[in-house]
C-alpha positions in Angstrom: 76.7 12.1 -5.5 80.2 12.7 -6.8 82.8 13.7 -4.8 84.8 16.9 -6.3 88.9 17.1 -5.8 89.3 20.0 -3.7 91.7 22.8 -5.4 94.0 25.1 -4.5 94.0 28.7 -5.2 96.5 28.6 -7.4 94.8 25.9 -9.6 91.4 28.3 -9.5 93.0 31.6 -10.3 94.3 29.5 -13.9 90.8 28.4 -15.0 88.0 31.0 -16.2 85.2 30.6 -13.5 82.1 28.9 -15.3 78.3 29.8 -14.7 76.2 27.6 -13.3 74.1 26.0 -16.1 71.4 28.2 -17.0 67.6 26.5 -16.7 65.8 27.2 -20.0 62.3 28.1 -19.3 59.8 25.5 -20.9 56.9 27.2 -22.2 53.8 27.0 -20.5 51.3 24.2 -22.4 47.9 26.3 -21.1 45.1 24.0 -20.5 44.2 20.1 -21.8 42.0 20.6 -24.6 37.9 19.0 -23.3 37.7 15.9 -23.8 35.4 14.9 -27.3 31.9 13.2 -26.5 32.3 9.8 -26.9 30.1 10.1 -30.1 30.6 12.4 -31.8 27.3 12.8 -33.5 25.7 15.6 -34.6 23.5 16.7 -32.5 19.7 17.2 -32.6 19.9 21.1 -33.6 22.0 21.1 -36.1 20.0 17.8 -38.1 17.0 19.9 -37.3 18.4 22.9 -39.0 19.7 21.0 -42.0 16.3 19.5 -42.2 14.5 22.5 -42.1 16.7 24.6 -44.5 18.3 22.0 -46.4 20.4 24.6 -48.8 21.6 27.2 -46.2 24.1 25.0 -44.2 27.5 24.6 -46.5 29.5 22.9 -43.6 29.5 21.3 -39.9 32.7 21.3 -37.7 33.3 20.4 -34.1 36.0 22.0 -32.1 36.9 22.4 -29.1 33.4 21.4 -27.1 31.2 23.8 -29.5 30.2 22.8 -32.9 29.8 25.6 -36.1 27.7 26.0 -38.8 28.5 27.9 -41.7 26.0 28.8 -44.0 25.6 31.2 -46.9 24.9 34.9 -46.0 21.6 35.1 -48.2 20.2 32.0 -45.8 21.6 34.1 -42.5 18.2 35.7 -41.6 16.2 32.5 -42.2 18.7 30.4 -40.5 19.1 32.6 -37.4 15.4 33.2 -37.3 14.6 28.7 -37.1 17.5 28.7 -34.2 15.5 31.0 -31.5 12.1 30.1 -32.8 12.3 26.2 -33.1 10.5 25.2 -29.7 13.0 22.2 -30.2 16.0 24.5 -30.1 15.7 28.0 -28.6 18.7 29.3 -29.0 17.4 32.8 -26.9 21.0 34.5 -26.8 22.8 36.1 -29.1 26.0 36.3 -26.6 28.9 37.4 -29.3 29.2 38.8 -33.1 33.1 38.9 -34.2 34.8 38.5 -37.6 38.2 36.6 -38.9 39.9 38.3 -41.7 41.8 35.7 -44.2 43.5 38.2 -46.7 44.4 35.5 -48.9 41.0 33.9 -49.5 38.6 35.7 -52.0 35.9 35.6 -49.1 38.3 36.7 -46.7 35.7 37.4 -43.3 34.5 35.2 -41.6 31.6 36.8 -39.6 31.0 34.9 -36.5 27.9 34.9 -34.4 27.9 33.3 -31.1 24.7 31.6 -29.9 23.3 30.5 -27.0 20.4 28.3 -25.3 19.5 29.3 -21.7 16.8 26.2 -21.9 18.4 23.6 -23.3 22.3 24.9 -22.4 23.8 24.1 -25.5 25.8 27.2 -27.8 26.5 27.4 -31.5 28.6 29.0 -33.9 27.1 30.4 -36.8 29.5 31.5 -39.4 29.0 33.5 -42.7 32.0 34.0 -45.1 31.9 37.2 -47.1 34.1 39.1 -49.2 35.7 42.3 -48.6 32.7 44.2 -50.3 30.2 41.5 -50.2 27.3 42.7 -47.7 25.8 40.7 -44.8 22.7 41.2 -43.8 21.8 42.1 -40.1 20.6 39.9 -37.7 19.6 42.9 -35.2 16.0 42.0 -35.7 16.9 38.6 -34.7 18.6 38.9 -31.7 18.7 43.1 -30.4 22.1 42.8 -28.7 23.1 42.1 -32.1 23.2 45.8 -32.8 26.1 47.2 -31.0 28.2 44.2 -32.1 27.7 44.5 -35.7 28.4 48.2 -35.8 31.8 46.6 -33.4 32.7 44.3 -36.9 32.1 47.3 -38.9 33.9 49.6 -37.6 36.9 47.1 -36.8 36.7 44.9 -39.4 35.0 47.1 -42.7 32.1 44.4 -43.1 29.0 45.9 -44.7 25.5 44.8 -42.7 22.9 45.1 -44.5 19.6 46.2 -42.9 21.6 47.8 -39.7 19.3 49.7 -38.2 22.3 52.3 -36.9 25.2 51.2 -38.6 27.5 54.0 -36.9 31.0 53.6 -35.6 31.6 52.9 -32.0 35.7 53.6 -31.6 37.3 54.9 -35.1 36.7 58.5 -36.4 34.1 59.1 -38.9 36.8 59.5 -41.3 39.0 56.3 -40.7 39.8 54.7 -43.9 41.2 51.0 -42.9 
């Protein structure tokens, strides 16, 4: 520790007083991302799937701990229909629908549907890219909680299911144009 020179008034009232050095805030880093599995296979479901329905899965991506599929919208029903009836996969839950808008890609949504195993406890993403008129079919006959979500994406996001059983908005007016 250094030792300061003590002053005298006279010296103190000459110099400007300085402020004590101000501590910059760091920024908080959130979380460590989960650690990968050590291999990174694919797993069982998705080979399955691709197996099944050889043309409806367009890519595979891992992130994060949960894998996506994204698959063409005319192959949704099909596809959604082999993941909660294959014994070998069961996905039961249809836990979240939400959408991505990319303005500057011609398919600018990406509709995505979260799924969800209560036997086997593993989840999916199953993603569908559309353009900004392009329709998507419903998967409300697949999964019934569906329903309210899709008419969430509608009326948010402007993307038109097709075979929605009540496709009404839930928060904007009637009249909304957006």
């Amino acid at each position: 520790v250094a030792k300061l020179a003590p002053t005298s008034a006279a010296s103190s009232a000459a110099k400007p007083a300085t402020k004590p050095a101000q501590k910059v805030p760091v920024a908080p880093t959130g979380p460590p991302d989960p650690e990968p599995p050590e291999d990174l296979s694919v797993p069982s479901f998705i080979t399955l799937l691709q197996s099944a329905l050889p043309d409806s899965v367009t890519s595979v991506s891992y992130w994060v701990g949960d894998w996506t599929v994204v698959v063409q919208a005319n192959h949704l029903i099909e596809v959604t229909t082999f993941l909660r009836d294959s014994p070998e996969v069961s996905f039961d839950t249809c836990s979240d629908v939400t959408a991505v808008d990319w303005p500057p890609r011609d398919q600018r949504f990406d509709v995505v549907y979260s799924l969800y195993s209560t036997q086997y406890r593993h989840r999916v993403r199953v993603k569908v890219r559309a353009a900004e008129n392009e329709p998507v079919p419903s998967v409300s006959e697949v999964w019934p909680a569906a329903n309210w979500l899709e008419r969430e994406v509608y009326d948010m996001f402007g993307v038109n299911f097709i075979g929605h059983p009540d496709r009404r908005r839930l928060l904007m007016p009637d009249e909304w144009q957006g």
